[in-house]
Residue frames relative to the residue before (quaternion, step in Angstrom):
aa qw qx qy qz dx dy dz
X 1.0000 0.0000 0.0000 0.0000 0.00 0.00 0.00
X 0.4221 -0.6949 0.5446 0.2060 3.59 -0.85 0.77
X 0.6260 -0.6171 0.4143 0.2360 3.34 -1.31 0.35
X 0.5627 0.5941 -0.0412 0.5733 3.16 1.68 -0.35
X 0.3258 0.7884 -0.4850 0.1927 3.71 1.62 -0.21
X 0.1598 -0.7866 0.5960 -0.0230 3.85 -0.99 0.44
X 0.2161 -0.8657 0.4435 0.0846 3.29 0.14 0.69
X 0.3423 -0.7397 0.4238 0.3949 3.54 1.29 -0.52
X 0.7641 -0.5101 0.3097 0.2449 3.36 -1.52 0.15
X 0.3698 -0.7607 0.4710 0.2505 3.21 -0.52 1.65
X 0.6994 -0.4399 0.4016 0.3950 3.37 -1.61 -0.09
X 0.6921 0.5699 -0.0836 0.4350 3.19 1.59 -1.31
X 0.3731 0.8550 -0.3595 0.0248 3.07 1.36 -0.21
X 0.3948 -0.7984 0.4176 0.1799 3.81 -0.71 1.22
X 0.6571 -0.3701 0.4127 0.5108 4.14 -0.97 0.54
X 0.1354 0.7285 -0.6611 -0.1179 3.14 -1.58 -0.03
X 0.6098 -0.6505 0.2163 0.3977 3.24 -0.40 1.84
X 0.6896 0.3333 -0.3440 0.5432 4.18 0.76 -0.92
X 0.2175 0.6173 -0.7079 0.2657 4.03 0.30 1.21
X 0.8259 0.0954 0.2070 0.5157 3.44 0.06 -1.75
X 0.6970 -0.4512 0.3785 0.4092 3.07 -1.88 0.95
X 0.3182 -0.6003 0.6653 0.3094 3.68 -1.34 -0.18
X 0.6742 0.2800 -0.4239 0.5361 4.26 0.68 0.59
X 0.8876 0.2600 -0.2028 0.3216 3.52 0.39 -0.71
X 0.4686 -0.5489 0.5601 0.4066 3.56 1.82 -0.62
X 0.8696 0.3442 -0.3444 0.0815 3.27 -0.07 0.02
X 0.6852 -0.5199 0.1289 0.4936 3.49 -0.89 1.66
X 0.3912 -0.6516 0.6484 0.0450 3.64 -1.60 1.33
X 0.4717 0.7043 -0.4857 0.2133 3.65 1.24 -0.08
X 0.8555 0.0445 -0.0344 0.5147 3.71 -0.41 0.30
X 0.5548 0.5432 -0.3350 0.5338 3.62 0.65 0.82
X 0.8375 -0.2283 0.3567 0.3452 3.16 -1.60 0.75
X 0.1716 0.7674 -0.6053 -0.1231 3.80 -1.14 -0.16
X 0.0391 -0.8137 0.5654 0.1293 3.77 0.10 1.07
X 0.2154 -0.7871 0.5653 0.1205 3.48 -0.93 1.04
X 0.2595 -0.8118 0.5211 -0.0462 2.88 -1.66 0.46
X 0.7075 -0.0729 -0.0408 0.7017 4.34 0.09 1.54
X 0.8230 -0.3221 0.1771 0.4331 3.70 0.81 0.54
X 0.8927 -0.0416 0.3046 0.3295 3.25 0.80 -1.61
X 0.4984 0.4494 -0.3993 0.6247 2.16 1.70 0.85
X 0.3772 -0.7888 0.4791 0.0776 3.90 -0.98 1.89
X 0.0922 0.7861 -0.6093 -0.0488 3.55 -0.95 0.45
X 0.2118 -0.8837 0.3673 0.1983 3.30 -0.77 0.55
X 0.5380 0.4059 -0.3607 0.6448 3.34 1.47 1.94
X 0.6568 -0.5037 0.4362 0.3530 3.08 -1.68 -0.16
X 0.5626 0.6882 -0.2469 0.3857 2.73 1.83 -1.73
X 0.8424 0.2698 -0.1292 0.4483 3.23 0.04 -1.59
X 0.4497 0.4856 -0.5704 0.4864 4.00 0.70 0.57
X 0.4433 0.7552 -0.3351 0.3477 3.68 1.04 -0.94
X 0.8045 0.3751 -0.1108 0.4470 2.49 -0.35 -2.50
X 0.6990 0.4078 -0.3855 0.4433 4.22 0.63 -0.82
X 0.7446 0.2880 -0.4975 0.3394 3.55 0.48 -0.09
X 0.4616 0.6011 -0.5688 0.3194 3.68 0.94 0.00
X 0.6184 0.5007 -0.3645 0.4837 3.81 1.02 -1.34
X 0.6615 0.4906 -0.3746 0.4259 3.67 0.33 -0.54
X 0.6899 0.5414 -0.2058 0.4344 3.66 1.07 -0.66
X 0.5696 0.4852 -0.2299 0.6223 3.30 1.66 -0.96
X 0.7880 0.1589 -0.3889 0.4502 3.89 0.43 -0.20
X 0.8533 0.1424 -0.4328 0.2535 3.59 0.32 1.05
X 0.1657 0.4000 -0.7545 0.4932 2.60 0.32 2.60
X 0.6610 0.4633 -0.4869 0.3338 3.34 0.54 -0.32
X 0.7181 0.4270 -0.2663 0.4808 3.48 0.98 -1.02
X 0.3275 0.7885 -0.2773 0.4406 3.40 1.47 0.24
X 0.7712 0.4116 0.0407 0.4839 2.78 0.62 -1.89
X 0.7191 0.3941 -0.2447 0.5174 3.44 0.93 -0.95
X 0.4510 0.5842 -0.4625 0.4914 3.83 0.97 -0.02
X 0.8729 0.2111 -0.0991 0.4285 3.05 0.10 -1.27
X 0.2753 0.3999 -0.7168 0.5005 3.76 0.96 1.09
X 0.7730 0.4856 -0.3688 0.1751 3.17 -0.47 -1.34
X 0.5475 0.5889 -0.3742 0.4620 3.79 1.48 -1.01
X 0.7190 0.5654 -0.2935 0.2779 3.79 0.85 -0.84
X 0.6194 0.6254 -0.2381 0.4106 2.77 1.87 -0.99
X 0.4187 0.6336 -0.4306 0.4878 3.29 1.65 -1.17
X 0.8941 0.3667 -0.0578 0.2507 3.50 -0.55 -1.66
X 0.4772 0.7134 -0.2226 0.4623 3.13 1.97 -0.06
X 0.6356 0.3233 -0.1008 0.6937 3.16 1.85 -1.65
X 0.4244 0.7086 -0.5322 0.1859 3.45 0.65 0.15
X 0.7241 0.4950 -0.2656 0.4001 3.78 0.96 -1.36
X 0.4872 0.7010 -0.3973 0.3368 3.65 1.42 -0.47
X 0.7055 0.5047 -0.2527 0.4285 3.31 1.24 -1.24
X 0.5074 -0.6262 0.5268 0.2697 3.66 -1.31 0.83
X 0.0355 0.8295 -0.5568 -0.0273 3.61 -0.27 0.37
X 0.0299 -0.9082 0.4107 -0.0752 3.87 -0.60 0.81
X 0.0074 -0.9287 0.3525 -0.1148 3.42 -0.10 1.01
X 0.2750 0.6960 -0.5480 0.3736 3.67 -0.53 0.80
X 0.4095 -0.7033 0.4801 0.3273 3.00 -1.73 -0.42
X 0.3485 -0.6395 0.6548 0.2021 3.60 -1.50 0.70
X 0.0762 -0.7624 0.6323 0.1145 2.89 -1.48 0.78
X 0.1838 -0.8627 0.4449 0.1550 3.03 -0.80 0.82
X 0.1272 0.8512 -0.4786 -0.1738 4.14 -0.24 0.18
């Protein structure tokens, strides 16, 4: 038996992530496969694009929303009475 044994194709046979594009679905079988963060297949320029613009658009978004929220922190910060020194106690 060779190291290399292949059984052929079950009946059952299960997806495998380099089948099909990951934007449009369509079949990666003989064709080009432009990839994308490792592991993720596309079968164009176009549609590797079009996912890293959407990936880019949600983190500025999550970007953005961090750093509303930091202002708000630091916004409500002067409202608060804050006091320091020492207490003695005997």
């Amino acid at each position: 038996m060779s190291a290399y044994y292949y059984p052929g194709c079950s009946d059952n046979y299960e997806a495998h992530y380099l089948d099909s594009c990951s934007a449009c679905g369509k079949s990666l079988h003989n064709s080009d496969i432009f990839m994308y963060r490792g592991n993720t297949p596309f079968c164009s320029k176009e549609c590797r694009q079009e996912q890293m613009e959407l990936d880019e658009s949600r983190e500025k978004k999550l970007k953005s929303g961090r750093s509303l929220r930091k202002s708000d922190s630091k916004s409500s910060t002067p409202n608060k009475t804050v006091r320091t020194g020492i207490v003695t106690v005997s």
